[in-house]
Structures are given as structure tokens and as C-alpha cells.
C-alpha positions in Angstrom: 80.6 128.6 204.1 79.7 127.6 200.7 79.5 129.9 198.0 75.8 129.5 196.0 75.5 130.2 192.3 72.2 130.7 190.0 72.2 128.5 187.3 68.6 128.5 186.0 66.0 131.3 185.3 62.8 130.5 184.2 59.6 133.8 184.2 56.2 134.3 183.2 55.5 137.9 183.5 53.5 141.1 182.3 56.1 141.6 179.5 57.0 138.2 178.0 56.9 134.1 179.3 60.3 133.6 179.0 64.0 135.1 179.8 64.8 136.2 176.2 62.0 137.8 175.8 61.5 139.5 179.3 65.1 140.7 178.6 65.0 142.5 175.3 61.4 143.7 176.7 63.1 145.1 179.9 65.8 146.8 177.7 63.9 148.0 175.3 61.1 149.5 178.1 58.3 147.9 177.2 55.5 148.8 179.1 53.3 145.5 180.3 50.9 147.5 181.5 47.0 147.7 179.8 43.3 147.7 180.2 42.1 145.0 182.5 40.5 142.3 180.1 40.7 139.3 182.6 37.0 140.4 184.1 34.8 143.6 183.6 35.9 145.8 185.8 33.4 149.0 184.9 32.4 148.7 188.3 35.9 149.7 189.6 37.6 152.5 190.3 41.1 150.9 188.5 40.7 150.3 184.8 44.8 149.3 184.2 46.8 146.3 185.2 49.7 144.1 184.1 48.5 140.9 183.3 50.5 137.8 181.7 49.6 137.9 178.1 49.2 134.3 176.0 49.6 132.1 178.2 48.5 128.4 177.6 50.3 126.0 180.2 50.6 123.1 178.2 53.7 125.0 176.1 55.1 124.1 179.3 54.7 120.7 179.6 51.6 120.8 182.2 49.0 118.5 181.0 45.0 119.7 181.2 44.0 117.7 183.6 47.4 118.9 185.9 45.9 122.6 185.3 42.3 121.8 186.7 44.3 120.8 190.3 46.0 123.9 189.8 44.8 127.5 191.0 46.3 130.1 187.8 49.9 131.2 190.7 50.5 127.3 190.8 50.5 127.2 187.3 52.6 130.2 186.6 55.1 129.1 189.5 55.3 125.4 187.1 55.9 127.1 184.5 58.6 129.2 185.1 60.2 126.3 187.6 60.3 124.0 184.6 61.5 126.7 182.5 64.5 127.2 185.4 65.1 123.9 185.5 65.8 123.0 182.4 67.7 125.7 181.6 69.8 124.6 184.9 70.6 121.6 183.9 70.5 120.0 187.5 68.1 117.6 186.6 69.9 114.2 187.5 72.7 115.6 189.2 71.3 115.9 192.6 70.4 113.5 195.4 66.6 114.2 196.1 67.6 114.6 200.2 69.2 117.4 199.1 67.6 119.2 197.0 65.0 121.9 197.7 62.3 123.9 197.0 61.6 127.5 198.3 58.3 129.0 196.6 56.0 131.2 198.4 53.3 133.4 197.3 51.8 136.7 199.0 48.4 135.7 198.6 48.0 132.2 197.0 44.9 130.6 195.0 42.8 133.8 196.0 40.6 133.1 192.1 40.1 129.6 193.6 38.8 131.1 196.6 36.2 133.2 194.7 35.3 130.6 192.7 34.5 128.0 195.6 33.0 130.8 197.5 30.4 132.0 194.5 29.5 128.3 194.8 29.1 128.6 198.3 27.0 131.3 197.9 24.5 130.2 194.7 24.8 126.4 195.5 25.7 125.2 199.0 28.3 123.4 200.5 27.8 120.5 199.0 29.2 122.0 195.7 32.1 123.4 197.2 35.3 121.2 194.9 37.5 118.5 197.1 40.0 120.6 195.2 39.5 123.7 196.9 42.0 123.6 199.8 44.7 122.1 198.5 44.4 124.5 195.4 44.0 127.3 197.7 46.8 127.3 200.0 49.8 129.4 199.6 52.5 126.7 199.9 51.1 124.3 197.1 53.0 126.0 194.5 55.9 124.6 196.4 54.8 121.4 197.0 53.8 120.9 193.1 56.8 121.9 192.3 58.7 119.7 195.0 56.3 116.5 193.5 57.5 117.7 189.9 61.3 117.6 190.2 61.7 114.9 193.3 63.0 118.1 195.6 63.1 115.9 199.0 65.1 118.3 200.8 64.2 121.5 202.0 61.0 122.9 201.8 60.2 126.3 203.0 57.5 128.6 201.6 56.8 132.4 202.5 54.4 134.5 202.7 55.6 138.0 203.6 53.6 139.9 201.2 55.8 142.4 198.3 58.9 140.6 200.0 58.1 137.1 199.7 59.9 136.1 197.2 62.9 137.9 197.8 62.7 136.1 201.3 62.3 132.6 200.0 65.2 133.4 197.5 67.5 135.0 200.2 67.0 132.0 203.1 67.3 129.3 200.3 70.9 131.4 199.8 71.4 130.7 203.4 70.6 126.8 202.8 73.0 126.3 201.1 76.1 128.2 202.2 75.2 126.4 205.7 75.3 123.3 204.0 71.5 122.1 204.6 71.2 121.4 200.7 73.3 121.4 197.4 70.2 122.9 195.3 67.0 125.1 195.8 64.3 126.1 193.4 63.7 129.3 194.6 61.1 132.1 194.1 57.6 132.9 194.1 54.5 133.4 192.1 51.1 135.4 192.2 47.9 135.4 190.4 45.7 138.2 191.6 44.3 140.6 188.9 40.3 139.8 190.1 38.0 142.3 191.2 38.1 141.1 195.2 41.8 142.1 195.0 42.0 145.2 193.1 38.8 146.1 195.0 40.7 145.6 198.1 43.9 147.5 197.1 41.7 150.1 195.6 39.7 150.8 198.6 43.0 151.3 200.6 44.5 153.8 198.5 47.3 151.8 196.9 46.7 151.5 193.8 47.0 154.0 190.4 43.8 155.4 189.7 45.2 156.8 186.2 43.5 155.4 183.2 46.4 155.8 180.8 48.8 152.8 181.1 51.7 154.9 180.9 51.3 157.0 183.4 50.0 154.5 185.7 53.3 153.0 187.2 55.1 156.0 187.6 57.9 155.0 190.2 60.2 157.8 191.3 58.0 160.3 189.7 57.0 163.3 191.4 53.2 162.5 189.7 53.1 158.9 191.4 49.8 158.1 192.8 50.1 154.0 193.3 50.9 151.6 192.0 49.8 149.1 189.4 49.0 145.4 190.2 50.9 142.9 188.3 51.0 139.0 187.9 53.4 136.4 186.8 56.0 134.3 188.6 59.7 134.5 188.8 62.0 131.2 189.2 65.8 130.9 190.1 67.8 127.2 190.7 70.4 128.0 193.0 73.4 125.4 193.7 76.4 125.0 195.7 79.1 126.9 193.5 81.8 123.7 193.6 78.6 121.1 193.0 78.0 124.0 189.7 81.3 124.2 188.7 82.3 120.5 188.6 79.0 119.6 186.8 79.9 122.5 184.2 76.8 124.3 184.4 76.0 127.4 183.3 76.6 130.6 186.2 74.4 133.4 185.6 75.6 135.4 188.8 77.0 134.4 192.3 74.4 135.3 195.5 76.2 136.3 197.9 73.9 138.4 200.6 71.3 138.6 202.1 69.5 140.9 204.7 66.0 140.4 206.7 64.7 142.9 208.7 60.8 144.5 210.1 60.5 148.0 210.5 57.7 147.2 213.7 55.9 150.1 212.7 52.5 149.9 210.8 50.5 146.9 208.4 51.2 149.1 205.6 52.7 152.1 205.5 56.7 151.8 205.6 58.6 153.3 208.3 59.3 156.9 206.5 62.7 157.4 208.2 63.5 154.2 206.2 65.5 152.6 208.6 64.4 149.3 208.4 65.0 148.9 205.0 68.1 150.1 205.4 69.6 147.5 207.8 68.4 145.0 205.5 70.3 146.2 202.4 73.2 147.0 204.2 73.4 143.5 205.4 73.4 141.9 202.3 75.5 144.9 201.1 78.4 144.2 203.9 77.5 139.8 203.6 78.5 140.5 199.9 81.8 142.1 200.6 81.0 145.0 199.2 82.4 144.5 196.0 84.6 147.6 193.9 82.9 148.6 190.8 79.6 149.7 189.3 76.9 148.7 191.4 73.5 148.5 190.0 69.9 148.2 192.4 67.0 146.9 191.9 64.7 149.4 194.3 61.3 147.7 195.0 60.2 151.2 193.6 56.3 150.8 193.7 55.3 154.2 192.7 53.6 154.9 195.7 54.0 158.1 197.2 55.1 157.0 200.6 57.4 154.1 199.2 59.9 155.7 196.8 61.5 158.9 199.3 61.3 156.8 202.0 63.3 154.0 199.5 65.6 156.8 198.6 66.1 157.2 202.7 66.8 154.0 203.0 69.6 153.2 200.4 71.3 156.6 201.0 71.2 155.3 205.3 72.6 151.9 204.1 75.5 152.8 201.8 76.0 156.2 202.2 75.7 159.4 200.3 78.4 158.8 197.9 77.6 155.2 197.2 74.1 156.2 196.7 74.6 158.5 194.2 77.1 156.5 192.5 75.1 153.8 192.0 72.7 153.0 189.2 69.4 152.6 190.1 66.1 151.2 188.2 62.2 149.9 189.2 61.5 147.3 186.5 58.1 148.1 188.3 57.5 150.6 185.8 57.5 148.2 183.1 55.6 144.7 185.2 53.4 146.1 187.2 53.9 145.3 191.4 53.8 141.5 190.8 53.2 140.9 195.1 54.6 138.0 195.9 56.3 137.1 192.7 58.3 140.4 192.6 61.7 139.8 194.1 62.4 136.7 192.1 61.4 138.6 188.8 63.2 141.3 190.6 66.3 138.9 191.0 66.5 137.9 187.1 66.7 141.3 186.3 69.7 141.6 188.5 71.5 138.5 186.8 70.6 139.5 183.4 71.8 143.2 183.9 75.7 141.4 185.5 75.4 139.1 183.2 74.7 141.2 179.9 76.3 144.6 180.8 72.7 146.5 181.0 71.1 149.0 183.1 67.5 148.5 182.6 65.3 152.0 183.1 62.7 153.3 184.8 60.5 153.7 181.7 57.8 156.9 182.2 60.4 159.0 184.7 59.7 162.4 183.1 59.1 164.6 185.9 61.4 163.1 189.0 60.5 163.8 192.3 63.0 166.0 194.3 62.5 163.6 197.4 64.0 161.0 195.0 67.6 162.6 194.2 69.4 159.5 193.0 70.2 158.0 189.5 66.9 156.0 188.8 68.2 155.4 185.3 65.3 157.4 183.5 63.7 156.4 180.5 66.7 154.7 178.4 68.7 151.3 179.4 72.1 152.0 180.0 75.3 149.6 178.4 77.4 149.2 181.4 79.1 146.4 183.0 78.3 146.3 186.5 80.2 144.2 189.1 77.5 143.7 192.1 73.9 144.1 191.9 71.2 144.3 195.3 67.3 143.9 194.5 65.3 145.3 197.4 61.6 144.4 198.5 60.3 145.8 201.3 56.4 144.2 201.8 53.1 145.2 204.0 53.6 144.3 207.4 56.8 145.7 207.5 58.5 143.0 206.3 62.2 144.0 204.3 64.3 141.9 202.1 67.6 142.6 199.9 69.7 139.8 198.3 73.3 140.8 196.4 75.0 139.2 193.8 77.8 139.7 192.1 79.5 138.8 188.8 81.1 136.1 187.6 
């Protein structure tokens, strides 16, 4: 089995567009949540979400006339791959056959799909764009991104909703310890502050009806009422450790687990005994080797009532009591917003940064912790402490759960 290594990161995010600045905005606990100023939303019942601030896609070397064929998550998912790529390296040191690309998103162009559809509605079908499908679809993020960087190899979006792009990082992991490619740009991407979907999550109950942005994404917090949507996309280049180390490149962190499981038990409420999630961090836990030393998670920590005790459940079942209480614990939720699809890979930088730069990054707003949720959540403050494993956990609507691990390096 191969051994796989992360050797580019590349974000765009609630809280910054690039690594350095999403790191010292993580540390620090910067809040990227705010009023809603992509549309008027005085017709909603949610007035707060985390939206990417300034971003301009030519800074990152996508043309104006590439944008128009792009739906905003395409865009976000090109800008952070070229980000990660560059800052791989790889570029030139791969045969196209075998190199990869794993992007998924939860929901996909859903603003093009408004946009084609008000035509639809006001103009007839006639006006609907050539564009649309191929702007709309899920997996084009992937397949820009495979056009972009000559990835001829393996292609393999998800969609698996809050997991997806812990999913599409974890099987491109097993892509490449099986051998099916030396390189994967891996993660996923989402673009869905609009009213259809905040409507949507709003009329279901999931989302934070607070009007105060901090004390909106509250996870862990015994006054959680939902959480907050976010946006963004989250990049990782992955590589065959030996192909890494004899090109001299740069290793962030070594992935080394991975677990996939369904709890089988509702479209969106988690299983509340948490067993589910469970099995799937313990099998990246055990994949890993479960590795002596500090151990730091990444809970998916959504600030939803039902999520965060079950979550507690769930890492206690999977590595026991005194693991669990060992270990230190954070939701970077609480400062991006629920990015959807693009979670996990955001998710997934945080765990590489916090190995790689001996932090603990908080869960900012914890001031009145829920007695359901008994473990170290890291409240309030970053911790400086070198951990020697990380797991990042997403568990996603449908039931679907994901955990990757990595360890130092």
C-alpha cells in the first residue's frame, strides 16, 4: 500500500481566500459570520450567513469570459484548485493518466438554476442559456478543474451532502494507496447563500434564526438553535508519498485513514445513538494506526441541537471514554459557517495547519456548554500544542458519515 501525502492547500472561505490568511483568522477566532448582503433577504426568516468576502476571480488567474461559463461553486472550486496547485508544486511532474481529480459539491450551480429558471418563468424557453446544464451540474467543478491542469486520470465527483467533500478527499486517499493514480486534486466547493436555499433550510428547521452573528453558530453550546450557512471551497493535492518525497515537495501532513459509513435511519436527522458516525471514525482512527500523542478533531459540530450530543456519542463510541476526553476537540464551524459540500476539505486544512503549526484552533462563542457535550471543545481561545494525529469528521443529510486521519510529519 502506498502511503499518500498533502502537498498543496489552496481555500476560499468565509474568513479569508487564502491559507495564511484563513490560518491566523482561525487562530485568532474570527468570526466570518454577518448580515446577508448577497440578496434582500427581509422577506426571510434568517438575516445572518457566512459569505466569501472580496472575491474577484481574475486574482486567480480565471479570465472574464472563463467566469460567465462558470456558476459562482465552479469558480470558487478554480480558485482554490489553482491556489493548491501551485503551492504543490506537481505541475509537470505527473503523467496526465495518472493524475486525478476528485471535486464534488452538495448542491452544485443551484444560483444558475434560479437564474435560468426566472427566465423560464418571465421569458420562455427560448431564453433559457446553452450554458445552463453544463453550468448547473454538480460534477463540472471537477471537470473544469480536470480541463485546467490536464488531470486524465481519475475522476470521481460526490455528492453526499455535509460529507461530500470529506468523501471525495477520503476515496482519492484510497486511489492512491491502491495504486490507481500518483496525484489527486481533491475536495469540494459550494455556493449557496440565495434565498431558494436558505428558504429551504429555513423552512426545515435547520438553520439559526438568531440575528446576532455571534451567537448564530453556536456549536457545542447548550443555546444552539442551528446552524449558519456558509460558502467557499476547500482544495487539497494529494500524492503518492515516495513520488513527493523524490520530487522534494513540500508535506503538509500524511493521510492516512479513512472511514465511510450510513446510519440507514432518516434524510436528515442523524442516528441519535451515534453509531454510525462512530464506525466511521473509528475506521479511519484504527486505518491510521492509531498513533501515540495528542490527538486533535475536527467534529463536524454544526450547532444543531440534534448534531453536537449525538457527535459527542459518537467519538466517545469510537475511541473510548478516555481517548475522548483526552483529546482536543474544535468546530471551525463556529468561525465559517456550515460550508455544505465544501466543509470537509476546509475541514481537512484545518487539520494540516493545526499538525503542521502546533495549534488547536477554538470553538469561538462556547460560553455556556451543553452538559450533553462533556468533551474538550477547546472553548473560546486557540490552544499552542503540537499534536501528532488529527481526524476531521462530517457526517451529511441522508445519513451519509465521513472521517479522514492524518498524522504528522
Amino acid at each position: 500500500m502506498n502511503r499518500v501525502a498533502i502537498t498543496g492547500m489552496g481555500a476560499i472561505s468565509p474568513i479569508g481566500n487564502d491559507i495564511e490568511t484563513i490560518f491566523q483568522n482561525l487562530r485568532d477566532g474570527v468570526c466570518g459570520v454577518g448580515p446577508i448582503t448577497r440578496f434582500a433577504a427581509e422577506d426571510l426568516k434568517i438575516h445572518v450567513a457566512a459569505e466569501v468576502k472580496d472575491f474577484d476571480p481574475e486574482r486567480f488567474g480565471i479570465t472574464k469570459g472563463d467566469a460567465r461559463r462558470m456558476d459562482i461553486f465552479c469558480q470558487y472550486a478554480m480558485a482554490a484548485a489553482i491556489q493548491a496547485v501551485e503551492d504543490s508544486g506537481i505541475a509537470g511532474t505527473v503523467e496526465p493518466e495518472r493524475f486525478g481529480a476528485y471535486v464534488g459539491s452538495g448542491i452544485g450551480g443551484i444560483s444558475t438554476i434560479m437564474t435560468e429558471c426566472d427566465k423560464l418563468d418571465k421569458r420562455g424557453p427560448s431564453r433559457i442559456s446553452p450554458l445552463f446544464v453544463p453550468m448547473m451540474i454538480s460534477n463540472m467543478a471537477a471537470g473544469q478543474i480536470a480541463i485546467r491542469f490536464g488531470c486524465k486520470g481519475p475522476s470521481l465527483p460526490v455528492v453526499t451532502a455535509c460529507a461530500t467533500s470529506t468523501n471525495t478527499i477520503g476515496e482519492a486517499y484510497r486511489a492512491i494507496r491502491h495504486g490507481y493514480a500518483d496525484a489527486i486534486v481533491a475536495g469540494g466547493s459550494e455556493a449557496a447563500v440565495n434565498a431558494l436555499a436558505i428558504g429551504g433550510f429555513a423552512n426545515m428547521k435547520a438553520l439559526s434564526t438568531s440575528e446576532d452573528p455571534n451567537a448564530a453558530s453556536l456549536p457545542f453550546d447548550a443555546r444552539r438553535g442551528g446552524f449558519v450557512l456558509g460558502e467557499g471551497a476547500g482544495i487539497v493535492v494529494l500524492e503518492n508519498w515516495d513520488h513527493a518525497v523524490a520530487r522534494g515537495a513540500h508535506i503538509y501532513a500524511e493521510l492516512s485513514g479513512y472511514g465511510n459509513t450510513c446510519d440507514a435511519h432518516h434524510i436528515t436527522a442523524p442516528d441519535p445513538e451515534g453509531t454510525g458516525g462512530a464506525r466511521a471514525i473509528r475506521m479511519a482512527w484504527e486505518e491510521s494506526g492509531s498513533p501515540e500523542g495528542a490527538l486533535y478533531i475536527n467534529a463536524h459540530g454544526t450547532g444543531t441541537p440534534l448534531n453536537d450530543s449525538m457527535e459527542t456519542k459518537a467519538i466517545k463510541l469510537a475511541l473510548g471514554e478516555e481517548l475522548a476526553r483526552a483529546a482536543h476537540i474544535s468546530s471551525t464551524k463556529s468561525m465559517t459557517g456550515h460550508m455544505l459540500g465544501a466543509a470537509g476539505a476546509i475541514e481537512c486544512i484545518a487539520c494540516a495547519l493545526a499538525l503542521s503549526r502546533g495549534v488547536i484552533f477554538p470553538t469561538i462563542h462556547l460560553d455556556e456548554p451543553d452538559p450533553e457535550c462533556d468533551l474538550d471543545y477547546t472553548p473560546n481561545h486557540a490552544l499552542s500544542l503540537q499534536a501528532e494525529a488529527a481526524l476531521s469528521a462530517s457526517l451529511g443529510f441522508g445519513g451519509h458519515n465521513a472521517c479522514i486521519a492524518l498524522k504528522r510529519v
